[in-house]
C-alpha positions in Angstrom: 0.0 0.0 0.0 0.9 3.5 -1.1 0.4 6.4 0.4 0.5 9.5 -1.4 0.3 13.6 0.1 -3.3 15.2 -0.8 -3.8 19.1 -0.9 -7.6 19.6 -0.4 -9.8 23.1 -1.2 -12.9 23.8 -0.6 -15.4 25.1 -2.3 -19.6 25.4 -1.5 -21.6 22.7 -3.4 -23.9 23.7 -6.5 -22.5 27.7 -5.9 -19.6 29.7 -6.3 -16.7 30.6 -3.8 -15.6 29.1 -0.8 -17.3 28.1 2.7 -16.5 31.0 5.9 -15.3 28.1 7.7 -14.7 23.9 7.5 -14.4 22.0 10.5 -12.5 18.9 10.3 -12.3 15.9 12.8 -9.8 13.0 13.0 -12.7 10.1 14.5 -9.3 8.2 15.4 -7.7 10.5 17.5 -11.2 12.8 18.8 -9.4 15.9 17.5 -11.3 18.6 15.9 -9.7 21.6 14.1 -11.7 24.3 12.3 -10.3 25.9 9.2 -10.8 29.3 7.3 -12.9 28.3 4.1 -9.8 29.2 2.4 -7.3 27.5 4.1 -5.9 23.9 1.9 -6.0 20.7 4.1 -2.5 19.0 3.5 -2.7 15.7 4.3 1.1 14.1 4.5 1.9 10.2 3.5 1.2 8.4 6.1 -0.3 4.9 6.7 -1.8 4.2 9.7 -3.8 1.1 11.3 -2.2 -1.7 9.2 0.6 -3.7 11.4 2.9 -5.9 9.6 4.8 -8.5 11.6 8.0 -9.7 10.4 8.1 -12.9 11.7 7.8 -15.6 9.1 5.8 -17.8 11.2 2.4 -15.3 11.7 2.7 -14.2 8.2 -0.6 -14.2 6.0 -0.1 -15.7 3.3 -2.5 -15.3 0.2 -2.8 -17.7 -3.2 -3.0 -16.8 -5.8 -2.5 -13.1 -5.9 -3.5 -11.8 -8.2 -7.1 -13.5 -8.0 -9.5 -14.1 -10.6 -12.8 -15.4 -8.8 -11.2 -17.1 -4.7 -8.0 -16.6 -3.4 -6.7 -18.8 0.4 -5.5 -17.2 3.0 -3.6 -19.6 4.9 -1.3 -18.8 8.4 -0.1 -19.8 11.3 -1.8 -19.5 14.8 0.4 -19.7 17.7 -1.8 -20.1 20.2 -5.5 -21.6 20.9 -8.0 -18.9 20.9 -10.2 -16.1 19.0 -8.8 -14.8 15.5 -10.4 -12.6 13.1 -9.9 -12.0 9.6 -11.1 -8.2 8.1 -11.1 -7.2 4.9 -11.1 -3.6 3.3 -11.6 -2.0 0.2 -9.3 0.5 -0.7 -11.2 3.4 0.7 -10.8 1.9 4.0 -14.3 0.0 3.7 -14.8 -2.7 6.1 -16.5 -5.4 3.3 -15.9 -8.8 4.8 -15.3 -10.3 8.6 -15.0 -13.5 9.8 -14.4 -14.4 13.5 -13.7 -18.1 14.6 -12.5 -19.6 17.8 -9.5 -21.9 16.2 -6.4 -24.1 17.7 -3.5 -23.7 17.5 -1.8 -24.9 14.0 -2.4 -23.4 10.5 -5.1 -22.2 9.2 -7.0 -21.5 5.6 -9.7 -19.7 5.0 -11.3 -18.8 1.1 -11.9 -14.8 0.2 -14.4 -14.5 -2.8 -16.5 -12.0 -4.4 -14.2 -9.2 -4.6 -14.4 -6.5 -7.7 -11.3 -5.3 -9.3 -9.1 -3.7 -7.2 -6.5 -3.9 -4.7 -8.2 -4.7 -0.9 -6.3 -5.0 2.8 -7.0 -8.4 4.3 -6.3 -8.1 8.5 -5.3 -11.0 10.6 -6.1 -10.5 14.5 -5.6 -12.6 17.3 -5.2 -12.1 21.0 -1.6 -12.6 20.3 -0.7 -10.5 17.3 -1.6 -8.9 14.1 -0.4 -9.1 10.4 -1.6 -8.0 7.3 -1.6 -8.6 3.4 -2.7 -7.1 -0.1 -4.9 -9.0 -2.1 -5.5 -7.6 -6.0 -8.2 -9.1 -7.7 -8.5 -9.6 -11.4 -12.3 -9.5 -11.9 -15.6 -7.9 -11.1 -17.9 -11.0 -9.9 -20.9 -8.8 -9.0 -21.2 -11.0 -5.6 -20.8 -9.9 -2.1 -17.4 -10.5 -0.5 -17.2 -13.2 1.4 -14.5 -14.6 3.8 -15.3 -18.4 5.2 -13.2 -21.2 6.8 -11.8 -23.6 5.5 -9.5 -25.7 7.7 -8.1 -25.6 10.6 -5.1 -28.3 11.4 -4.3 -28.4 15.3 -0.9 -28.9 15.8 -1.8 -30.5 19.1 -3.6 -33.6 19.4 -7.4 -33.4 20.6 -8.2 -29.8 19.6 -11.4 -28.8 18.3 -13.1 -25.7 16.2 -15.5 -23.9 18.6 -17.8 -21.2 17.0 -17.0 -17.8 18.0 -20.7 -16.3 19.9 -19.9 -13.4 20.0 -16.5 -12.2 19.5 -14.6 -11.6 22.5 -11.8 -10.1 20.5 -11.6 -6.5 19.0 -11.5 -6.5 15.7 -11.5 -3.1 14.4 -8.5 -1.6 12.3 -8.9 2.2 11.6 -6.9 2.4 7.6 -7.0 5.9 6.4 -6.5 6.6 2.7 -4.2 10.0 2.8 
């Protein structure tokens, strides 16, 4: 992911010239900042919200990317417990979740559904966090969809639980700047 610096005017919608004033808020951070109508808004590269984990073992890892209609996304849980997997569009959509109490051992779950473009896929557990790009090749015209599809214990005598509801947070704040 790229992020690139944006300057931003304003102007007032379906007239001419520029607003007295424009408030803008960061949701993240609860800061609000009001701005002379013309003022420009620079917005600096920055990504936030996406944490990528270098350790090979807790890396996502997604086949095939590119995708045409499914892609895997397979990894590695350390640990027993909650994980959830988030994707977003590239405006920072949330359009698919899926939330599954899994052992420990590696894990594969399908992503379908996606329209062309380039989406964030988010890996959470109560232990860490990674993240991947997926691009996909093709517009399907059906709702993305993230689902499970194995779940190998490495430890004899483990079994999947539904997650009701999910104890873990989920949320990842990815701001397009």
């Amino acid at each position: 992911m790229h992020a690139q610096d944006y300057l931003i005017t304003f102007a007032v919608l379906g007239g001419e010239g520029t607003p007295d004033s424009v408030t803008v808020e960061n949701l993240d951070q609860q800061i609000e900042k009001i701005l002379n109508g013309t003022d420009v808004l620079h917005l600096v590269k920055t990504i936030t919200g996406i944490e990528n984990i270098s350790s090979e073992n807790n890396a996502l890892r997604v086949f095939p990317n590119p995708m045409a209609e499914t892609a895997i996304i397979e990894f590695h849980n350390p640990q027993a417990g909650q994980v959830c997997i988030e994707a977003y569009d590239f405006t920072g959509k949330k359009i698919a979740h899926q939330a599954n109490n899994l052992p420990e051992g590696t894990s594969s779950y399908s992503i379908s559904g996606l329209n062309t473009g380039t989406y964030v896929v988010n890996l959470i557990t109560e232990h860490y966090k990674s993240s991947a790009e997926i691009i996909s090749t093709i517009t399907t015209g059906a709702k993305p969809t993230i689902a499970l599809q194995s779940a190998q214990s490495s430890m004899e005598g483990s079994t999947l639980k539904p997650c009701r509801p999910p104890s873990l947070r989920c949320n990842i704040t990815m701001e397009r700047i």
